[in-house]
Each structure stands twice: as C-alpha cells, then as structure tokens.
NURONU-268067 format. One record per residue: x, y, z of N, C-alpha, C in turn; residue number from 1. Coordinates in steps of 0.001 Angstrom, whole numbers. Atoms other than C-alpha are relative to their C-alpha. Example, Ala and Ser with C-alpha at 12.3 -4.5 7.8 and 13.67 -1.06 7.14 Angstrom:
REM NURONU-268067
PT      n.x      n.y      n.z     ca.x     ca.y     ca.z      c.x      c.y      c.z   nr
PT      890    -1190        0    12300    -4500     7800      900     1200        0    1
PT     -820    -1190      -60    13670    -1060     7140     -770     1090      730    2
This chain:
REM NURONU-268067
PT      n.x      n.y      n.z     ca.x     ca.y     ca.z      c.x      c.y      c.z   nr
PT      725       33     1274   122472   217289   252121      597     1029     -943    1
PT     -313     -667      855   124007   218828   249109    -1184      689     -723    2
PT     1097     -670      234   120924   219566   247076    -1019     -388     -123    3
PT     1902     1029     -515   116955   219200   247835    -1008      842     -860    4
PT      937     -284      768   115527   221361   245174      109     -257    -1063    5
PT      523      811     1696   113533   220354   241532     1104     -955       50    6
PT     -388      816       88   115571   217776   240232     1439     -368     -495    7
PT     -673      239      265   118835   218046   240902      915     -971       93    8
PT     -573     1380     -708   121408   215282   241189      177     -933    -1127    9
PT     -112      700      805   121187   213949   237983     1507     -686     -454   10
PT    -1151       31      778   123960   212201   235979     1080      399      780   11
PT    -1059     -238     -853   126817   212799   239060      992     -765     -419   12
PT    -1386      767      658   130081   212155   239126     1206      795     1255   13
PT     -838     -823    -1425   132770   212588   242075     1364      -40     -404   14
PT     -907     -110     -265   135969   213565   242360      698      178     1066   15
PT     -577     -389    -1646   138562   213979   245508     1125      130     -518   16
PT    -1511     -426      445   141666   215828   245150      957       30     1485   17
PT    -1238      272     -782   145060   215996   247085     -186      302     1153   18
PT       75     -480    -1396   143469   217181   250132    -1110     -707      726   19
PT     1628      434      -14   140527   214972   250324    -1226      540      459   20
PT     1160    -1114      -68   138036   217613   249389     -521     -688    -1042   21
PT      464      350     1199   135127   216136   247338       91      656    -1416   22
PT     1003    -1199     1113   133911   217866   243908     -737    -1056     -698   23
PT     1168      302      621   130708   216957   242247     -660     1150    -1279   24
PT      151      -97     1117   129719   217490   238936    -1566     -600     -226   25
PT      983      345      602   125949   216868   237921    -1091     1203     -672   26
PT     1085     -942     1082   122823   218129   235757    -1072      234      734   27
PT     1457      -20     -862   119570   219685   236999     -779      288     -919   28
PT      940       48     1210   117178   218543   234569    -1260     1085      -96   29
PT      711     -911       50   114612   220944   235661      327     1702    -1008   30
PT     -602    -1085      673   116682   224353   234868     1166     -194    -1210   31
PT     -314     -161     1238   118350   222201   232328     1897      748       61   32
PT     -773     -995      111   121749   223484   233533     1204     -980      639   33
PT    -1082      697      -99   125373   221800   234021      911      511     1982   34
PT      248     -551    -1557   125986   222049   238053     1984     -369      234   35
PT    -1194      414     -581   130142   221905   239638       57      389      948   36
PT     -813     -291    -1227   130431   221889   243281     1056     -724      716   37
PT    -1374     1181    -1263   133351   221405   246173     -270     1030     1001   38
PT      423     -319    -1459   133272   221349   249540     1251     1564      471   39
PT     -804    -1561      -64   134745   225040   250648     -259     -325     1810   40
PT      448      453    -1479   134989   223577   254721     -802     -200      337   41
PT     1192      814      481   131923   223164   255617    -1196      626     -439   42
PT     1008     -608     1347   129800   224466   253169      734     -240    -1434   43
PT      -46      262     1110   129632   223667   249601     -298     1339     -936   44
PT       10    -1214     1256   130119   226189   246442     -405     -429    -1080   45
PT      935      822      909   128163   225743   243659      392     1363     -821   46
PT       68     -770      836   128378   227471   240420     -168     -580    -1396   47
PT      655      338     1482   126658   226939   236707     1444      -92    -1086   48
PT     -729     -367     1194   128802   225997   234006      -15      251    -1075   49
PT      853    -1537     1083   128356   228643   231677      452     -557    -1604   50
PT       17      493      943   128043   227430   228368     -634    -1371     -427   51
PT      405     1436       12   126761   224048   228833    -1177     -240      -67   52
PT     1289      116     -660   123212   224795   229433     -943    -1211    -1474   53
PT      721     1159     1178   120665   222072   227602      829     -971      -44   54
PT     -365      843      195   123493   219594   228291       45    -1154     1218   55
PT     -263      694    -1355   124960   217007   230563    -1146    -1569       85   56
PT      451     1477      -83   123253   213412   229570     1390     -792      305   57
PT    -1007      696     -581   125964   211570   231833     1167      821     -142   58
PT    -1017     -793     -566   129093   212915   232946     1469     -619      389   59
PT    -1172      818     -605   132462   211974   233904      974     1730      867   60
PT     -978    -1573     -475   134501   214618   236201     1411     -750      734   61
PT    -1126       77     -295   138339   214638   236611      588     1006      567   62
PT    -1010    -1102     -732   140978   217032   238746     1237     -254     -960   63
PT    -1208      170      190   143896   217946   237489     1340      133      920   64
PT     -766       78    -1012   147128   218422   238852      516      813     1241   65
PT      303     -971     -826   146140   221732   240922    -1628     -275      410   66
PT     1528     -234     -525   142857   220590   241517    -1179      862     -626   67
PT      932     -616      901   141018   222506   238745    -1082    -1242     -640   68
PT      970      837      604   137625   220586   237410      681     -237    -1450   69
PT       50     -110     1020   137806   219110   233999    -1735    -1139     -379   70
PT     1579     1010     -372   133771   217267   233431     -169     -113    -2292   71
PT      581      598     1415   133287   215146   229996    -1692      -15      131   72
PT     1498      495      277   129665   214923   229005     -689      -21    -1085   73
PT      779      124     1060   127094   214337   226555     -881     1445     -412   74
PT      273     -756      -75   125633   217127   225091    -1263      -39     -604   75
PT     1659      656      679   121759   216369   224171     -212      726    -1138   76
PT      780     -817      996   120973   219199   222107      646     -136    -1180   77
PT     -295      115     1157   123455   219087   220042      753    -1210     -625   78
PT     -852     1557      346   124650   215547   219817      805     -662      -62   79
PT    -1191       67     -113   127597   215737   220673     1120      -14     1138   80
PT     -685      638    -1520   130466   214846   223686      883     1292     -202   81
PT     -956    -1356      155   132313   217942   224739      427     -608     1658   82
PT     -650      111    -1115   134479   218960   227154      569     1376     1172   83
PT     -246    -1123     -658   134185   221682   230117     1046      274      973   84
PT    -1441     -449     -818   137763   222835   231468     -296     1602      673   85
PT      -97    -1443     -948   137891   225343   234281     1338      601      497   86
PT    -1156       62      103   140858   227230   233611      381     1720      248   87
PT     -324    -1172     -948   142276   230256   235917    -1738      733       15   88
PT     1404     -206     -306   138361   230453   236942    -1071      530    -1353   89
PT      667      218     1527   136980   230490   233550     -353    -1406     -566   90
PT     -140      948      738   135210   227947   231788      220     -139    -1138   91
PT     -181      -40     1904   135954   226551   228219     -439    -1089     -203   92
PT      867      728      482   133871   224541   226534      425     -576    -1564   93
PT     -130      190     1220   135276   222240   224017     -458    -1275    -1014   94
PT      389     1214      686   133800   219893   221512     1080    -1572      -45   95
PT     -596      939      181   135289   216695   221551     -252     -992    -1583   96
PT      548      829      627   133370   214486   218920    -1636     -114     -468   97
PT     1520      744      110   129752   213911   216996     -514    -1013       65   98
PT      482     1359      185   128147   211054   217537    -1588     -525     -160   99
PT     1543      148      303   124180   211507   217153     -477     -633     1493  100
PT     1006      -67    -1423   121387   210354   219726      197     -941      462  101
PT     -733     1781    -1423   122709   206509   220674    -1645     -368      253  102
PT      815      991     -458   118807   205600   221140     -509      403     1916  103
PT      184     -110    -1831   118878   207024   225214     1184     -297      284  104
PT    -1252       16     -769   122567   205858   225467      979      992     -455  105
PT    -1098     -856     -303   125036   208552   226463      956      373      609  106
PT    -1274     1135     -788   128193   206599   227640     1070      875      -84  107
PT    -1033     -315     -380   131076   208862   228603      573      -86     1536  108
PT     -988      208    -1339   134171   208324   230925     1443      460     -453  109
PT    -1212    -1018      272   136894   210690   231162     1728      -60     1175  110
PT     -681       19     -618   140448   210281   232392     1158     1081     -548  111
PT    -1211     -633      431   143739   212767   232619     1088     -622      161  112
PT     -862      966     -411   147269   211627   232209      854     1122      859  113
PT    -1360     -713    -1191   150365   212942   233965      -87     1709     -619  114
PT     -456    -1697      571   150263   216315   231535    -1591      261      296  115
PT      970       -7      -65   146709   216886   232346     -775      368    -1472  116
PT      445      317     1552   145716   215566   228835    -1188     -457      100  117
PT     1455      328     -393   142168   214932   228654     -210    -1356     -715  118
PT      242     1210      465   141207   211178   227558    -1424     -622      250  119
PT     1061      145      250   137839   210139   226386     -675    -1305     -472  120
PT      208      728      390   136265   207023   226218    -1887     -246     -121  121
PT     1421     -598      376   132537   207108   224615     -924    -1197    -1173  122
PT      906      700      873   129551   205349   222740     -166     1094     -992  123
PT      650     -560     1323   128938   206429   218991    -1178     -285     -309  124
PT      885      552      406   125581   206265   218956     -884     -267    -1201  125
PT      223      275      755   125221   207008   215767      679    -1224    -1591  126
PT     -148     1333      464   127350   204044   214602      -89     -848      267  127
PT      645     1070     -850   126410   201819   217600     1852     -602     -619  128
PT    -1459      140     -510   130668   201777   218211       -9      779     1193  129
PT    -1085     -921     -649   132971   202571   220716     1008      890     -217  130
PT    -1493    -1061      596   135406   205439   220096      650      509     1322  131
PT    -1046      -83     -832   138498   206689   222054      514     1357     -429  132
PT     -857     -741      345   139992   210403   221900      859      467     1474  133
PT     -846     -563     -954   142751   212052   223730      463     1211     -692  134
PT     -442     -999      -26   143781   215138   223433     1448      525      -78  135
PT    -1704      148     -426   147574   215903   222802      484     1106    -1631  136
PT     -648    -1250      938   149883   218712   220716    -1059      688     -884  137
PT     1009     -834      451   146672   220589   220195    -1160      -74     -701  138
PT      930      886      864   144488   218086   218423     -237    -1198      768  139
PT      659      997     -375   141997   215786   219032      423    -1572     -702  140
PT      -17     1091      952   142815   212098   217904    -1461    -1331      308  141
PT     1549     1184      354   139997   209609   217619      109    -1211     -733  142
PT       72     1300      639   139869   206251   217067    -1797     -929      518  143
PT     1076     1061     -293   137161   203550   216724      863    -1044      478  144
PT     -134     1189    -1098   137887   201076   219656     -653    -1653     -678  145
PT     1080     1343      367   135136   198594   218521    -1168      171     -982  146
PT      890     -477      825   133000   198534   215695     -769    -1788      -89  147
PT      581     1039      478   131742   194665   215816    -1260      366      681  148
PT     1355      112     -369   128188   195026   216468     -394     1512      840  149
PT     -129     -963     -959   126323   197490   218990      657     -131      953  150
PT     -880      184    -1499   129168   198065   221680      797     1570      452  151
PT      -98    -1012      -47   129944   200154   223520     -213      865     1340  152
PT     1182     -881     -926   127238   201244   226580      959     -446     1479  153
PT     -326      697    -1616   128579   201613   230043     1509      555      284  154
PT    -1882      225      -64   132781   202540   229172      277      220      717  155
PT     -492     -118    -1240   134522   202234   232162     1873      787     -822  156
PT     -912     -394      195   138216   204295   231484     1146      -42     1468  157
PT     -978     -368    -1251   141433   204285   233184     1450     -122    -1229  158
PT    -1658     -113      794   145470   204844   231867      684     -769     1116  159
PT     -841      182     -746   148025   203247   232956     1149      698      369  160
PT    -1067     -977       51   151338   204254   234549     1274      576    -1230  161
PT     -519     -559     1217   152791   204435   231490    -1200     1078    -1145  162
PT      685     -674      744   149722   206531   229874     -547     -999     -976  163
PT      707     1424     1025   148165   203398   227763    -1485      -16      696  164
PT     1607      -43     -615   144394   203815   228029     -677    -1993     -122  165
PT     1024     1249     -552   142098   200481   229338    -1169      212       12  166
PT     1640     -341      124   138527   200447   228349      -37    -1363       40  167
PT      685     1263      377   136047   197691   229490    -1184      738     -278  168
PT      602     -365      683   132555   197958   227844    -1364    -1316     -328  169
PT     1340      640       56   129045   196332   227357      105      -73    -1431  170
PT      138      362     1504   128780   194395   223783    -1856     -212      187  171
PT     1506      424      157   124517   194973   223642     -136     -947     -884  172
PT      316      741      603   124364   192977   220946      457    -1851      -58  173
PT     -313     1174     -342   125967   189862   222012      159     -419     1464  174
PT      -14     -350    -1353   125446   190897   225711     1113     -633      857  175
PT    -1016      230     -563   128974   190358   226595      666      972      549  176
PT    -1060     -862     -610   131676   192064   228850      831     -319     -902  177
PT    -1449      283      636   134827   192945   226920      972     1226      505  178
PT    -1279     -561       12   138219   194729   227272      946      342    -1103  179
PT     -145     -684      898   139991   196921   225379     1392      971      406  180
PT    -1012    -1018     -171   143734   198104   225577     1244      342    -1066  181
PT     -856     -729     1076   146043   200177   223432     1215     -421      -14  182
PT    -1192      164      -83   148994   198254   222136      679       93    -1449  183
PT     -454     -389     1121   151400   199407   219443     -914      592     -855  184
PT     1211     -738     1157   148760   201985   217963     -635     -985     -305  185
PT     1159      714      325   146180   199020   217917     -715     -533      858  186
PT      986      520     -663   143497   198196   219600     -526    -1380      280  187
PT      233     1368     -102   143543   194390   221323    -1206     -205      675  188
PT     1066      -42     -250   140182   193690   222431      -25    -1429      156  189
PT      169     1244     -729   139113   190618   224738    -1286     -227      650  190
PT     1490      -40     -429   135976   189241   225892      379     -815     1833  191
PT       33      122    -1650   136092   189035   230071     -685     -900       33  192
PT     1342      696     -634   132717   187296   230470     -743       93    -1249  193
PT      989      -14      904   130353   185918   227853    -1301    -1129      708  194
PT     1240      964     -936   128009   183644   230489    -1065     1074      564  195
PT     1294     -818     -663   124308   185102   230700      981      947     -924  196
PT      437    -1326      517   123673   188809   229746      635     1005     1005  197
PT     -760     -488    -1360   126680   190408   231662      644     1585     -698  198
PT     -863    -1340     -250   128237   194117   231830     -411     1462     -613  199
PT     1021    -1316      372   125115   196302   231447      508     1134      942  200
PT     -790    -1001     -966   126810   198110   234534     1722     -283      -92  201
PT    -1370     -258      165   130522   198390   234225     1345     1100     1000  202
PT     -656     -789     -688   133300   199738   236749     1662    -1065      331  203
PT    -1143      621      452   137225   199270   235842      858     1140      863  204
PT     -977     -512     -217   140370   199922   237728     1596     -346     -118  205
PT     -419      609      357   143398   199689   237280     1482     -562     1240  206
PT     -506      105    -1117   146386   198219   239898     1351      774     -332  207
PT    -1389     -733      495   150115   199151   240431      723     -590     -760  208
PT     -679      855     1417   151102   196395   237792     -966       66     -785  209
PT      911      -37     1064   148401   197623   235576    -1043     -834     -272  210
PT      439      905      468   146638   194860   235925    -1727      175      283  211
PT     1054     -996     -165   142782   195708   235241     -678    -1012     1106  212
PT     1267      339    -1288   139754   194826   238008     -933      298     -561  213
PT     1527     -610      -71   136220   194961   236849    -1091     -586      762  214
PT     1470      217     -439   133184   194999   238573    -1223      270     -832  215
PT     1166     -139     1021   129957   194641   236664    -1598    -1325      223  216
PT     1285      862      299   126496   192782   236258     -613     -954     -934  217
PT      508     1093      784   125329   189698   235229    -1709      108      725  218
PT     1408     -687     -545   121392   190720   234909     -420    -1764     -506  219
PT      730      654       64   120508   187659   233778     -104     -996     1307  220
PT      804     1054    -1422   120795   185209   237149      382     1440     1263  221
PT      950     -801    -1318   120799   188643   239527     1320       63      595  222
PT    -1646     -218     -607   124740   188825   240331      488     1074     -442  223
PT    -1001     -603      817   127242   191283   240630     1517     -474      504  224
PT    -1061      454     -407   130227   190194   239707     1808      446     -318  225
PT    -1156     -570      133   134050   190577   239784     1118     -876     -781  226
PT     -807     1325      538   136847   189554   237508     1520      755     -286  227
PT    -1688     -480      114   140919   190010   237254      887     -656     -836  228
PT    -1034     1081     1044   143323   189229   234788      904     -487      545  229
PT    -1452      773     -639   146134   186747   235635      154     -893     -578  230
PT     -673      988      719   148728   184966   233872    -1000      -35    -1110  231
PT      616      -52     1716   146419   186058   230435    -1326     -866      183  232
PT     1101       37     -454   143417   185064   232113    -1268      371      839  233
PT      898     -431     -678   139990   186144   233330     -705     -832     1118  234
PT      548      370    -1321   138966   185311   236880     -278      181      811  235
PT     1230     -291     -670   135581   185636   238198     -405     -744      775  236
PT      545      769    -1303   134179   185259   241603    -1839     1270       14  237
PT     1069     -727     -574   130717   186657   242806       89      856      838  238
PT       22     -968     -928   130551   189698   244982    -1359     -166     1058  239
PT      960     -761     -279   126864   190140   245577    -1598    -1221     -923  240
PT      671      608      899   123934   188058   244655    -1712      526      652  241
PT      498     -607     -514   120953   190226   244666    -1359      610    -1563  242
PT      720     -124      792   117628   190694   242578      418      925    -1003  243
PT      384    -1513      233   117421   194330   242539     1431      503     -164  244
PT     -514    -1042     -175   121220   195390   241818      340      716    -1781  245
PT      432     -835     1006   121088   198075   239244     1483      636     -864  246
PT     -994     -413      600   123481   199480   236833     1155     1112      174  247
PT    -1061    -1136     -924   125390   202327   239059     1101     -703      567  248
PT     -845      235     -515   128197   201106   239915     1407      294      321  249
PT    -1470    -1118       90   132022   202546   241088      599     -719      523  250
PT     -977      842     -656   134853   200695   242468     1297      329     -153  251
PT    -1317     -375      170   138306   201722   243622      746    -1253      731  252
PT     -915     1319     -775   141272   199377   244832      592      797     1077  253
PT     -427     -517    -1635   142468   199964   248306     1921       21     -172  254
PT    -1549      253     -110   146259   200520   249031      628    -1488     -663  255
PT     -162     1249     -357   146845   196728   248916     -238     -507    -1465  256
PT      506     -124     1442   145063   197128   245189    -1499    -1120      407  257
PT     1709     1139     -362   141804   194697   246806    -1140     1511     -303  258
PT      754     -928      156   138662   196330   245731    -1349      342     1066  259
PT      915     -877    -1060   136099   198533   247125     -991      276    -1116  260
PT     1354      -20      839   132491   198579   245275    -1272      692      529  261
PT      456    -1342     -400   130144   201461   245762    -1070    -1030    -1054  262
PT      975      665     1312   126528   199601   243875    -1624      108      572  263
PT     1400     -753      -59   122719   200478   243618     -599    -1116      149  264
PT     1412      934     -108   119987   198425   245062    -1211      947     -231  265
PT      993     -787      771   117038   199746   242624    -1424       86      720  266
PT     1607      338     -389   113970   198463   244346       26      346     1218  267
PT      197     -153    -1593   114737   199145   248021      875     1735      359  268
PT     -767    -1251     -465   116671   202685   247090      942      569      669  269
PT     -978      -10    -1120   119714   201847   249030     1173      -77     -954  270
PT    -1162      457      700   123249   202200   248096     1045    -1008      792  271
PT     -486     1499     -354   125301   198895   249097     1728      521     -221  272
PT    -1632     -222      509   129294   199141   249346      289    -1581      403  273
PT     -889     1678       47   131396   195468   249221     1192      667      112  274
PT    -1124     -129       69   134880   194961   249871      451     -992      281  275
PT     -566      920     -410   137030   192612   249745     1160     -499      613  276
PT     -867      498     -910   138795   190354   252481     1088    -1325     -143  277
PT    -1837     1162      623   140495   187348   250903     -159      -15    -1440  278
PT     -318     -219     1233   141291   187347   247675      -60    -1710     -631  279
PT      493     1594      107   139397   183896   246283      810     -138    -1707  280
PT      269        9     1584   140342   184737   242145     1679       81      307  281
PT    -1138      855       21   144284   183342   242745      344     -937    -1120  282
C-alpha cells in the first residue's frame, strides 16, 4: 500500500524509468498539496512539491533522460497549466499557459522528446479548444490544435520518433473521437470514430512505424473499444463489452507493438487489464 491516509491518491499518474523503478505523481485533496513518490527498494520516498500547493486537478508525469520527475498539471487556483521540473533536487515551477476553469474539465498530458523538451497537450477551457505547447530555445510555443466546437476533454499525447507530436481527443460537442498530428507546421485533424457517443475516455500510443493505437469508450452501447490506422484508415474492433467501464483508462504496446489496456470498472471498483492475442483489425 502506498498511501492510506485522508484522501490521497487523487489525479495519479505513473512513470517507470530505465531500471524499472515506478514514480508516482498525485494530489491529496485533503492537505491540498502536489505529492512525487519512487520506489527507493523497498520502501517508497515521498516528498511535497514545493510550490504547487492548491494545485494538481489532473496530472501527467514524465522521466527524463536521468530519471529526474517532470509532472504537467492543472493548477485550480489559479487557472492555469504549469509545469513542475525537479532539477539537481530542486523544484521549478513553471507556467505553461492560461486557460480559465473548463466547467470541471482539466485535461492535461505531458510528453518529453529526445532533448528532454517538455510537450503539452491540454483543454482551453476557457475557449472550449484544444491547445498544444512545447517548449524549445527557451520559449513556450502554443498553438490551437482544434477550435471547431467544444473539443478537447480526455488528450491522450505521444511524439513520434522523429519528435512530431500525436494527439487523440474527445469532440463533447459532437461526441466524437478524433486525431490530431503535426504536419508541415499544420495541424491535420481526423475523426477515428463518430458511431454513438465515443472517446469520453481516451488512451493513445504510438508504434515503431508511428502508427497510432487508441483505446477509448463508446458510452453509449457500454463498449470499450480499439482502433488502428492502416493504409489511411481507421480500424475498430471491440475489446471489452461492459456496463460499468469508466473513463480511466492507459494502454501501452508490447514489444511486438500489440496492446496492453489497464481500464476502470466503476460500479464493482475493480481495475480490469486486456491484451491482445490475434490481431483481428488487418
């Protein structure tokens, strides 16, 4: 058991670095205070990250290329997505972007590239967009991803091996899954799945030909499901067909690039893993 007092545990977020040592990143809404532990053999180290306090509505935590934390999050109080780097055992705390209160949604997902460049993919809630920054020769750049309607909730992030960021993403207002990748400084944007009320949960990876994987939820008939691009097409099979499964969801690809799905059954309090054995979406 990591931790069993007031209410911590919130808003998590894992990492595993080159040695496969966890680290965990979450909020403890009680004291209100931004939490980073890793496993130190067997016992866990825990320490506050100092500056953050009053924040941490959702989270994203990355390693870099020594294994130092870097944890995106929302920052409630002041409305804004920052970014806490732990750097020769110091933290630094840096603003990323304003975006106002989103309504309850506070959608960040954070990836580094090869220079341990920080990359940010996030809901504007006060334009009810998606926006995109990265970090690079000392400045923040920022773009709006998606501005048709509310979209936005859920951003799943990943780069490719060339450093080209991949966002998929929940369109609330037309309750579609879409996709979203950076070509020639512009933003091509594709709709995955528009059947039923699909990709309130969202979890994107990407393979060794770049080619993306998402897992996500179709709430309206009670599926979760999976879909892969090929030959410039989207193709979805069912994983999981299941009242209660809830919007948590994580999924990595195995050596082989087949995926592995980590997903929340809400009503019975269980967490559910899938994986897959033949590969039906050919």
């Amino acid at each position: 058991m990591l931790e069993t007092h007031g209410a911590a545990g919130a808003f998590s977020s894992l990492a595993i670095d080159s040695a496969n040592h966890p680290h965990i990143s979450y909020y403890d809404i009680v004291k209100k205070e931004l939490i980073y532990a890793q496993q130190l053999g067997n016992k866990w180290g825990f320490e506050v990250v100092k500056g953050a306090k009053g924040a941490a509505k959702k989270l994203s935590l990355a390693l870099n290329h020594i294994g130092e934390p870097c944890i995106c999050f929302y920052d409630f109080d002041m409305e804004e997505v920052k970014i806490a780097k732990k750097i020769s055992g110091r933290w630094e705390i840096v603003k990323v972007d304003s975006v106002g209160c989103g309504e309850g949604r506070y959608e960040v997902a954070l990836a580094l590239d090869n220079f341990d460049n920080p990359h940010v993919a996030y809901y504007d809630g006060e334009n009810e967009n998606l926006r995109y920054a990265c970090f690079k020769d000392g400045t923040w750049r920022i773009d709006i991803v998606d501005n048709h309607g509310d979209v936005g909730y859920n951003a799943s992030l990943a780069l490719d091996n060339k450093g080209i960021p991949h966002v998929s993403y929940y369109d609330y207002l037309r309750e579609d899954l879409k996709y979203a990748v950076l070509q020639d400084e512009k933003w091509v944007i594709e709709i995955v799945d528009k059947k039923n009320d699909v990709g309130y949960g969202v979890s994107m990876a990407l393979d060794s030909n770049n080619t993306p994987h998402i897992v996500y939820t179709d709430t309206t008939i009670h599926v979760l499901k999976y879909a892969k691009k090929k030959n410039h097409k989207w193709l979805v099979e069912f994983v999981d067909v299941d009242e209660y499964i809830g919007s948590a969801i994580s999924m990595a690809l195995g050596s082989k690039g087949k995926p592995h799905v980590f997903y929340q059954d809400y009503k019975n309090k269980r967490l559910k893993y899938a994986r897959m054995l033949i590969e039906c979406v050919k």
